[in-house]
N, C-alpha and C positions, 0 to 999 in steps of 0.2 A: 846359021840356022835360025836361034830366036834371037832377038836382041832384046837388052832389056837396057829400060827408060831407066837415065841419070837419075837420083832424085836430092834435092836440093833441102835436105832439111838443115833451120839455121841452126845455127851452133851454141853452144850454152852460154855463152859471153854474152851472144846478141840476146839473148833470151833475157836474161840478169840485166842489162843495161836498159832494156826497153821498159822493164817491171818499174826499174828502179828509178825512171825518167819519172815514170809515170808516177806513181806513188810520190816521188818530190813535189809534182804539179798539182797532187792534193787530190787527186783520184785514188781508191783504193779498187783494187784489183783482185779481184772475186775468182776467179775463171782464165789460163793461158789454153787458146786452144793452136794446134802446130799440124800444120798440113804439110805434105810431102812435097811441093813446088815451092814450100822455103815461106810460104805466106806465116805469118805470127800474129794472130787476134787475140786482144787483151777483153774478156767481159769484166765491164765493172758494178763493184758492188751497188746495188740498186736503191739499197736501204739507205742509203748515206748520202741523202743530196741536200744542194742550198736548196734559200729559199726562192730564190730566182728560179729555178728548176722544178720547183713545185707547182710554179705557176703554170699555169693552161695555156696563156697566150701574152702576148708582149703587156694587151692592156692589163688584164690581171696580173702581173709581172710592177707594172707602175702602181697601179692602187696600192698594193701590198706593203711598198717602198715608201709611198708617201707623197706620188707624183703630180697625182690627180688633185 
């Protein structure tokens, strides 16, 4: 009569092992958001970035550093 759609959410391990990739790489992870088709989106903390990342654009990126 009805069928109902598989749903693919990941598992706790994958969740823990993705956080915890992430956070070794020096991202901090603000936000896990888990969709039902199994998708896993990490937001990260916003407040906490280099200074490379503050720059606006590559040249300002280089003046900053010392390039120019």
């Amino acid at each position: 009569m009805f069928e109902r759609k598989a749903r693919n959410y990941p598992r706790t391990s994958d969740i823990r092992r993705l956080v915890q990739a992430t956070r070794e790489s020096g991202v901090l992870v603000r936000a896990v958001e888990i969709r039902a088709d199994g998708t896993i989106r990490l937001m990260p903390n916003a407040e906490l970035r280099s200074a490379d990342e503050e720059a606006k654009d590559e040249f300002d990126a280089w003046e900053k550093a010392g390039r120019l």
